[in-house]
Residue frames as a rotation matrix with the C-alpha (Angstrom) as fourth column:
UNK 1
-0.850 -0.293 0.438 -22.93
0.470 -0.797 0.379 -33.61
0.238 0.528 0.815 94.05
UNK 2
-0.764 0.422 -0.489 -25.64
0.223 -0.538 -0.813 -30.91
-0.606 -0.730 0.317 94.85
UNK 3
0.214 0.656 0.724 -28.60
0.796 0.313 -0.518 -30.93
-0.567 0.687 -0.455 93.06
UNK 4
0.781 0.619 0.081 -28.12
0.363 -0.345 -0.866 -27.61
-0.508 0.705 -0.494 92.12
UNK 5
-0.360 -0.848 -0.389 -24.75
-0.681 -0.046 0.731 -28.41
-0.637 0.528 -0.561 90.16
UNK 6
-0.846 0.053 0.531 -26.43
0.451 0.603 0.658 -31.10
-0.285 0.796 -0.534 88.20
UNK 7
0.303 0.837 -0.456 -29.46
0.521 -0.546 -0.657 -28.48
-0.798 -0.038 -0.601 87.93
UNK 8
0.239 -0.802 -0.547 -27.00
-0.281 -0.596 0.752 -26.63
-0.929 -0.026 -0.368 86.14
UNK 9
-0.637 -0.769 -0.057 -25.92
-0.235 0.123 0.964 -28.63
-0.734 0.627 -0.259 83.60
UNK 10
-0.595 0.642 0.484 -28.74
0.521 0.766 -0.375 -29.71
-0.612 0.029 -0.790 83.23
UNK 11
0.126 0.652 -0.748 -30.81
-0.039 -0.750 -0.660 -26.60
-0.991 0.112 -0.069 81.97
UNK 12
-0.001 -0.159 -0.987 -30.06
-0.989 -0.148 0.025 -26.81
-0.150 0.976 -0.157 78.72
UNK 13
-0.258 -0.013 0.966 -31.09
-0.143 0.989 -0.024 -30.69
-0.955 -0.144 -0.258 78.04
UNK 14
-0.890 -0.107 -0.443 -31.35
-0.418 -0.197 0.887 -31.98
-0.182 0.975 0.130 74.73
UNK 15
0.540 0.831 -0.132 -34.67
-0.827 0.495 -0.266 -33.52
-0.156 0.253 0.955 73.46
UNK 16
0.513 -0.071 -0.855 -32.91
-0.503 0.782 -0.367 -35.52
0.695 0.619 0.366 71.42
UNK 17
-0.786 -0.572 -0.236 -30.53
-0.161 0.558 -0.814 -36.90
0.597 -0.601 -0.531 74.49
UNK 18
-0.563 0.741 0.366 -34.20
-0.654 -0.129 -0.745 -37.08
-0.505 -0.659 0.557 76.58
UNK 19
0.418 0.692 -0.588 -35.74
-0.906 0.266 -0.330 -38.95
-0.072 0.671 0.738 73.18
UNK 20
-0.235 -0.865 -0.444 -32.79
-0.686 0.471 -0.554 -41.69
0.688 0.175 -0.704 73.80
UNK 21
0.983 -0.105 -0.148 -33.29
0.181 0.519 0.835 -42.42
-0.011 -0.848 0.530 77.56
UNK 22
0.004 -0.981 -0.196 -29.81
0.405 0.180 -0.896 -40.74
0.914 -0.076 0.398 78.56
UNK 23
0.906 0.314 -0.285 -30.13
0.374 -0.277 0.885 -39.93
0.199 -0.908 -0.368 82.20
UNK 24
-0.168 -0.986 0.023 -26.95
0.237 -0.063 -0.970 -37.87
0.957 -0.157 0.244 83.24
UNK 25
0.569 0.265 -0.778 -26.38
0.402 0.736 0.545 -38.88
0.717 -0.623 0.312 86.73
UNK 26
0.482 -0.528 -0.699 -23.53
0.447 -0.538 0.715 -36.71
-0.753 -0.657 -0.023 88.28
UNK 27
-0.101 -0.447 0.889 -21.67
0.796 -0.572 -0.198 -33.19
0.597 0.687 0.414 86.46
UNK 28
0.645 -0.582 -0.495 -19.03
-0.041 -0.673 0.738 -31.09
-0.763 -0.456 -0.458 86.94
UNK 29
0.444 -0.753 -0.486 -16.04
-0.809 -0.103 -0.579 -29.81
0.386 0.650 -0.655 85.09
UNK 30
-0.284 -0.806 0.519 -14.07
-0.904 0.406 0.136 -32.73
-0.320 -0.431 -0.844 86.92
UNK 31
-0.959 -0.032 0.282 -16.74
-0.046 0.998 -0.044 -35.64
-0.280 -0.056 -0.958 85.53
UNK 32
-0.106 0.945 -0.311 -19.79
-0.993 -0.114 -0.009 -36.27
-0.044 0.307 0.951 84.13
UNK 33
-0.913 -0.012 0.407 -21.44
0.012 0.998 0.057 -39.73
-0.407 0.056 -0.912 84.60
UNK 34
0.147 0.981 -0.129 -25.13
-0.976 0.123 -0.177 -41.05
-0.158 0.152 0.976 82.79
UNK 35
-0.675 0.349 0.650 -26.93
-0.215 0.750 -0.625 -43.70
-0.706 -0.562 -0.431 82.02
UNK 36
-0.330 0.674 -0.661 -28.70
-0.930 -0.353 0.104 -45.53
-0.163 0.649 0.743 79.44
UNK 37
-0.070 0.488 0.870 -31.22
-0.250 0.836 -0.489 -48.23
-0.966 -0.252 0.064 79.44
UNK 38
-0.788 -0.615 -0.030 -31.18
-0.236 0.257 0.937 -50.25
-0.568 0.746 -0.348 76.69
UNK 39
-0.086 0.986 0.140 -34.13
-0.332 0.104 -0.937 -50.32
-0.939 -0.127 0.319 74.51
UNK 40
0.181 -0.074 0.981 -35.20
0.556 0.830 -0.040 -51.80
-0.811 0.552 0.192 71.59
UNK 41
0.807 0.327 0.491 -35.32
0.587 -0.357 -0.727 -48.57
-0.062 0.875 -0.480 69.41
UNK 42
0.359 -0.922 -0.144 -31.61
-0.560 -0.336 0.757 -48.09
-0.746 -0.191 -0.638 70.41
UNK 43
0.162 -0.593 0.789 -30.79
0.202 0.802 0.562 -51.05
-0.966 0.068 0.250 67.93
UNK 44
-0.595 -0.286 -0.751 -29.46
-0.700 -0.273 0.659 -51.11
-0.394 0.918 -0.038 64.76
UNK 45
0.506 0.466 -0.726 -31.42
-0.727 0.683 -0.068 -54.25
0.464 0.562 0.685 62.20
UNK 46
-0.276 -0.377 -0.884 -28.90
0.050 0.913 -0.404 -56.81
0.960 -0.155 -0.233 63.57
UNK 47
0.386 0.571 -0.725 -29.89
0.219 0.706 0.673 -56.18
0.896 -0.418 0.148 66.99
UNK 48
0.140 -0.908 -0.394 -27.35
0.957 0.226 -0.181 -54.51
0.254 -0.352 0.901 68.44
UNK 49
0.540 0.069 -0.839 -26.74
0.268 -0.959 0.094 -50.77
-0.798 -0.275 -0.536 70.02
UNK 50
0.649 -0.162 0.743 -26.30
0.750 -0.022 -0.661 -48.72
0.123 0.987 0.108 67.29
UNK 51
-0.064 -0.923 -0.380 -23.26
0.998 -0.058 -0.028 -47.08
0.003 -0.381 0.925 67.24
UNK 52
-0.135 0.003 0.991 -24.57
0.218 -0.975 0.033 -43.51
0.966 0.221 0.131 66.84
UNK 53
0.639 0.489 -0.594 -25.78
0.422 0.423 0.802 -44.33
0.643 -0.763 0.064 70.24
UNK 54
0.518 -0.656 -0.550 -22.59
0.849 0.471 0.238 -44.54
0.103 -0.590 0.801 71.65
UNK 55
-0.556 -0.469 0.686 -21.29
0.639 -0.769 -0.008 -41.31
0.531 0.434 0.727 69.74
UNK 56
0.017 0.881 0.473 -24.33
0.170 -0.468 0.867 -39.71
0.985 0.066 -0.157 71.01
UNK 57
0.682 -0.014 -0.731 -23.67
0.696 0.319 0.644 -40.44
0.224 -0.948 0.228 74.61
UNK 58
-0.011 -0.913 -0.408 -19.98
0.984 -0.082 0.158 -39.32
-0.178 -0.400 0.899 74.86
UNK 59
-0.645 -0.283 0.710 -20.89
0.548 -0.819 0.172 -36.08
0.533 0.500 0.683 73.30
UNK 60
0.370 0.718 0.589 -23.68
0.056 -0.651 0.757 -35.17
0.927 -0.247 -0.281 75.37
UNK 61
0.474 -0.368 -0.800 -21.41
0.864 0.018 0.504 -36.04
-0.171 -0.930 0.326 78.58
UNK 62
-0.392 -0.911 -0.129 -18.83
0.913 -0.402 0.063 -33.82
-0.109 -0.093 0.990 77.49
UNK 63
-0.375 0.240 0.895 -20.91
0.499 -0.761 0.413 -30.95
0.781 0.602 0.166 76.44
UNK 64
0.847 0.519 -0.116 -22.82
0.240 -0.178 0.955 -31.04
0.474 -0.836 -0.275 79.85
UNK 65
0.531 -0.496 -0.687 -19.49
0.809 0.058 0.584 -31.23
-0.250 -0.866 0.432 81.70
UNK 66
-0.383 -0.260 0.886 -18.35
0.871 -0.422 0.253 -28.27
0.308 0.869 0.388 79.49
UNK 67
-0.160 0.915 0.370 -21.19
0.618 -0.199 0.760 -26.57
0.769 0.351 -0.534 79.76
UNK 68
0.796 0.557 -0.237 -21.37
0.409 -0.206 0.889 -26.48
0.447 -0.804 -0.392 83.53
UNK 69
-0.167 -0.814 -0.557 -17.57
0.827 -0.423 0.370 -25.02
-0.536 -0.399 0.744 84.23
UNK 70
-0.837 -0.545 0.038 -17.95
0.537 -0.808 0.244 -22.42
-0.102 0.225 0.969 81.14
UNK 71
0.016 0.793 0.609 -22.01
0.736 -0.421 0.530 -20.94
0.677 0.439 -0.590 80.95
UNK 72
0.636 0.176 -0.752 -21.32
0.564 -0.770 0.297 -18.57
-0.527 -0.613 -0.589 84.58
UNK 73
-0.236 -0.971 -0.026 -18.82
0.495 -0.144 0.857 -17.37
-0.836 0.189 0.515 82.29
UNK 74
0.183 0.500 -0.846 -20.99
-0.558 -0.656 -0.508 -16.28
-0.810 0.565 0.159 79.32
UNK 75
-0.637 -0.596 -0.489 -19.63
-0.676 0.126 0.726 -19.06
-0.371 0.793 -0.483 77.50
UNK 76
0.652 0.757 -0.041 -21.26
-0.671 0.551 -0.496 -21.93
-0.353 0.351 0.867 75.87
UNK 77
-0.491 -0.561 0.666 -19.29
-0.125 0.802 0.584 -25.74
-0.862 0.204 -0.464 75.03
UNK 78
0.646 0.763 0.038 -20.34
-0.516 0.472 -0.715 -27.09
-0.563 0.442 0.698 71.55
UNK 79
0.436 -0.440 0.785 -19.22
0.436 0.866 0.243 -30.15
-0.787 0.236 0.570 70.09
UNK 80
0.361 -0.458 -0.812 -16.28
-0.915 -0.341 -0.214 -30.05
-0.179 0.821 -0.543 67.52
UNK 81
-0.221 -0.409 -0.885 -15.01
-0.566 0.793 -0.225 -33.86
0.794 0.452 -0.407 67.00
UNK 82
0.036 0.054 0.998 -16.04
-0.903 0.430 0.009 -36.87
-0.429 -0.901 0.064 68.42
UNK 83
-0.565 -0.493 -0.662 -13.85
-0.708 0.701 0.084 -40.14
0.422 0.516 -0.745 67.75
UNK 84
0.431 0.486 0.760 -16.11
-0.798 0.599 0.070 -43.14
-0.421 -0.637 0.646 69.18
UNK 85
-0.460 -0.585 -0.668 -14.48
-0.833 0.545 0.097 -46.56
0.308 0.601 -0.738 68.90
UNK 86
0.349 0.889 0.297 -16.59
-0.931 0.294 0.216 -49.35
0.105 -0.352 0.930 69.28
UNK 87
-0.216 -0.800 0.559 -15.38
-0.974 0.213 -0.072 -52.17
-0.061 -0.561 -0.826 71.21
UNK 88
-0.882 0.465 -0.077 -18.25
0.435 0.866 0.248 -54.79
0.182 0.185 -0.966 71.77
UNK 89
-0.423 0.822 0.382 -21.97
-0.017 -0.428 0.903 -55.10
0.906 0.376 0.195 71.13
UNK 90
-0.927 0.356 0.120 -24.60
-0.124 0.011 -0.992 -54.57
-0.354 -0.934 0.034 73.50
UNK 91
-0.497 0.840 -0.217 -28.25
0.191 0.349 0.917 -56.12
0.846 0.415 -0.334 72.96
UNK 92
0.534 0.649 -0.542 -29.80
0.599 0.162 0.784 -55.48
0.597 -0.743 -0.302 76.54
UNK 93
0.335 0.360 -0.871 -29.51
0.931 0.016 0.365 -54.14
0.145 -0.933 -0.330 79.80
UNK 94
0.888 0.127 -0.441 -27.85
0.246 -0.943 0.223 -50.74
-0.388 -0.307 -0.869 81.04
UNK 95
0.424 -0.889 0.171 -25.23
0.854 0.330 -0.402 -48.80
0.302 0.316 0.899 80.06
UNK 96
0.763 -0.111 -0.637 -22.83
0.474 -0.574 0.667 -46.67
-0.440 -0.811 -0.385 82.21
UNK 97
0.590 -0.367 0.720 -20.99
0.441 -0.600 -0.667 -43.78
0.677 0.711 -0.192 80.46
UNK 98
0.612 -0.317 -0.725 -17.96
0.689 -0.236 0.685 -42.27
-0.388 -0.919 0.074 82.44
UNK 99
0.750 -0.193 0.633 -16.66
0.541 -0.373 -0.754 -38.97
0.382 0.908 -0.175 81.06
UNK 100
0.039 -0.795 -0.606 -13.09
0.877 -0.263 0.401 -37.37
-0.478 -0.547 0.687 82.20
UNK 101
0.925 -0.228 0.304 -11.46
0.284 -0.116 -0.952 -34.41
0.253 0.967 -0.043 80.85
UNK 102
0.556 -0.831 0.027 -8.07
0.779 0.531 0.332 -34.08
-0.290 -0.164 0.943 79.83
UNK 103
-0.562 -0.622 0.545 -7.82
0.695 -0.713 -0.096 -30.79
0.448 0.325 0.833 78.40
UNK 104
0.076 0.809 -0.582 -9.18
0.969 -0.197 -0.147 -27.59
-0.234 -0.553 -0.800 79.75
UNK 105
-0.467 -0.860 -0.205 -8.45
0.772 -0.510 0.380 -24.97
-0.432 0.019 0.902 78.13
UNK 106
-0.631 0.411 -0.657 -9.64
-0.360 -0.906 -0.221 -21.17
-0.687 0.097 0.721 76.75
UNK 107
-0.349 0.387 -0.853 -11.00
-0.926 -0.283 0.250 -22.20
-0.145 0.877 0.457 73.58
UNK 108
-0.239 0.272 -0.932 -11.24
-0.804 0.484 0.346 -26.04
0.545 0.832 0.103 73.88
UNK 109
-0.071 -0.273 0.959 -11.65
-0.969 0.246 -0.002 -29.17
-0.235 -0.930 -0.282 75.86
UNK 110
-0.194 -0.002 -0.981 -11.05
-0.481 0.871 0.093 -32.29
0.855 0.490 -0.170 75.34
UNK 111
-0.077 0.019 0.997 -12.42
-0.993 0.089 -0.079 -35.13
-0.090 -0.996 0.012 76.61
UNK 112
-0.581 0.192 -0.791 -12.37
-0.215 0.901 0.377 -39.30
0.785 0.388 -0.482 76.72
UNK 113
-0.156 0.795 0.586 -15.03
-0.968 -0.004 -0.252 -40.84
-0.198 -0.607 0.770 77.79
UNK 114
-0.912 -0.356 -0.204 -15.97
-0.397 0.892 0.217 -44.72
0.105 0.279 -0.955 78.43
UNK 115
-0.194 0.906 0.377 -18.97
-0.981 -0.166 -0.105 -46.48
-0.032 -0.390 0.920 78.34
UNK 116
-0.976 -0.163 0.146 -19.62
-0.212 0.868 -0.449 -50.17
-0.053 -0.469 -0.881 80.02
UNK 117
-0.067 0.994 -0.087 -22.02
-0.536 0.038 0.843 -52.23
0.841 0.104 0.530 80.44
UNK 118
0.727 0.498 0.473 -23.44
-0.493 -0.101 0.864 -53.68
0.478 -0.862 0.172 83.61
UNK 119
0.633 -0.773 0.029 -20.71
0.772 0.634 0.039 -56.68
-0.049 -0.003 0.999 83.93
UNK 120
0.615 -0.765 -0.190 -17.84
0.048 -0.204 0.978 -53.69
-0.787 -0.611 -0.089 84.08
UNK 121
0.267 -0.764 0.588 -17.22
0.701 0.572 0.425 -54.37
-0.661 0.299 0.688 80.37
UNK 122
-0.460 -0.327 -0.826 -15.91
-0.120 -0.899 0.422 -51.65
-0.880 0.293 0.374 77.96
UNK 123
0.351 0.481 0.803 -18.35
0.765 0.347 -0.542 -51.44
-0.539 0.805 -0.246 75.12
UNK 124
0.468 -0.112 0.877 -16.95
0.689 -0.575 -0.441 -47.88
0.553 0.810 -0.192 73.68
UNK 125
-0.263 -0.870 -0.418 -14.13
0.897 -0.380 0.227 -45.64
-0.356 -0.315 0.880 74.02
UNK 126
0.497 0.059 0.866 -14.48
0.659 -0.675 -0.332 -41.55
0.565 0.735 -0.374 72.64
UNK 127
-0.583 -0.736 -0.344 -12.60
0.746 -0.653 0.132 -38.66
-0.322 -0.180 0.930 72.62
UNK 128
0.252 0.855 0.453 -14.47
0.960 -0.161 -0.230 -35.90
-0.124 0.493 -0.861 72.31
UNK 129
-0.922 -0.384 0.046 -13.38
0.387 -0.919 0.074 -31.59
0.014 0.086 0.996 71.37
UNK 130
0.429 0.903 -0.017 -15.44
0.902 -0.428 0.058 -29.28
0.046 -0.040 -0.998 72.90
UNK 131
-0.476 -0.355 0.805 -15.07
0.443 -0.887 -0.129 -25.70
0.760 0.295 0.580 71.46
UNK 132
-0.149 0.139 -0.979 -15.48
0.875 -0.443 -0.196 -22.92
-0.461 -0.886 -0.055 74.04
UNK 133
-0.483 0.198 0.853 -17.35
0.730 -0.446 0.517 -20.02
0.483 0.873 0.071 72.42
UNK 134
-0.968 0.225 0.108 -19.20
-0.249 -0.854 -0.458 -16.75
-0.010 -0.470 0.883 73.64
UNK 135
-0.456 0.887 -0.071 -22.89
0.779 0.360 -0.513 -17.09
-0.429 -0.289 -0.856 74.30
UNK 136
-0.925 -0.106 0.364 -24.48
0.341 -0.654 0.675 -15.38
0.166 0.749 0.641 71.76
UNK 137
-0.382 0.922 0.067 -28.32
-0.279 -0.046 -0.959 -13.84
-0.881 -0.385 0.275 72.93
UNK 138
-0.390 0.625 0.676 -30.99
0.739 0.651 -0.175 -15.38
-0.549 0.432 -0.716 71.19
């Protein structure tokens, strides 16, 4: 992808998805992929990625991939529902996030989105509704 399509989506990064360690890696309206190292202040007390984590992920994919089909447009994506089902835990290494979408439409989009760890396995499933809204000036 050309940098300046993931420039794009990019412009509008969250802190809080930057305060994680989510690295989105390729975006477009057709896909959005990232990345996240696992760190210790990802865990819940037992040790484990906490599952906001996960929620957190799928929503910033979709919003970015959102984002970048509807901002030349004056619009703006912002999250309306995200279903995250959590599959198995993760304690360590990376995790790869692979967002599709399935709906595209005037007012909404939907997407599911998966996220694996390094082994290929499915640690979390989400569906996510992204509302499609005018861009109000600041």
């Amino acid at each position: 992808m050309p940098t300046d399509d993931l420039d794009r989506a990019l412009a509008g990064k969250s802190p809080f998805d930057a305060h994680y360690g989510l690295e989105v890696v390729e975006c477009g309206e057709d896909g959005v992929r990232g990345r996240l190292p696992v760190e210790p202040h990802l865990h819940q007390p037992t040790g484990i990625v906490h599952g906001g984590v996960y929620a957190s992920v799928a929503e910033a994919l979709a919003s970015s991939g959102t984002n970048w089909a509807v901002t030349p447009n004056g619009e703006i994506g912002l999250g309306m529902s995200n279903d995250t089902r959590f599959l198995r835990p993760a304690t360590d290494g990376v995790l790869d996030a692979v967002a599709k979408p399935i709906h595209r439409g005037r007012t909404t989009w939907i997407w599911d989105v998966t996220i694996s760890g390094e082994d290929g396995r499915v640690h979390a499933v989400s569906r996510v509704t992204i509302a499609v809204r005018p861009r109000r000036n600041p």
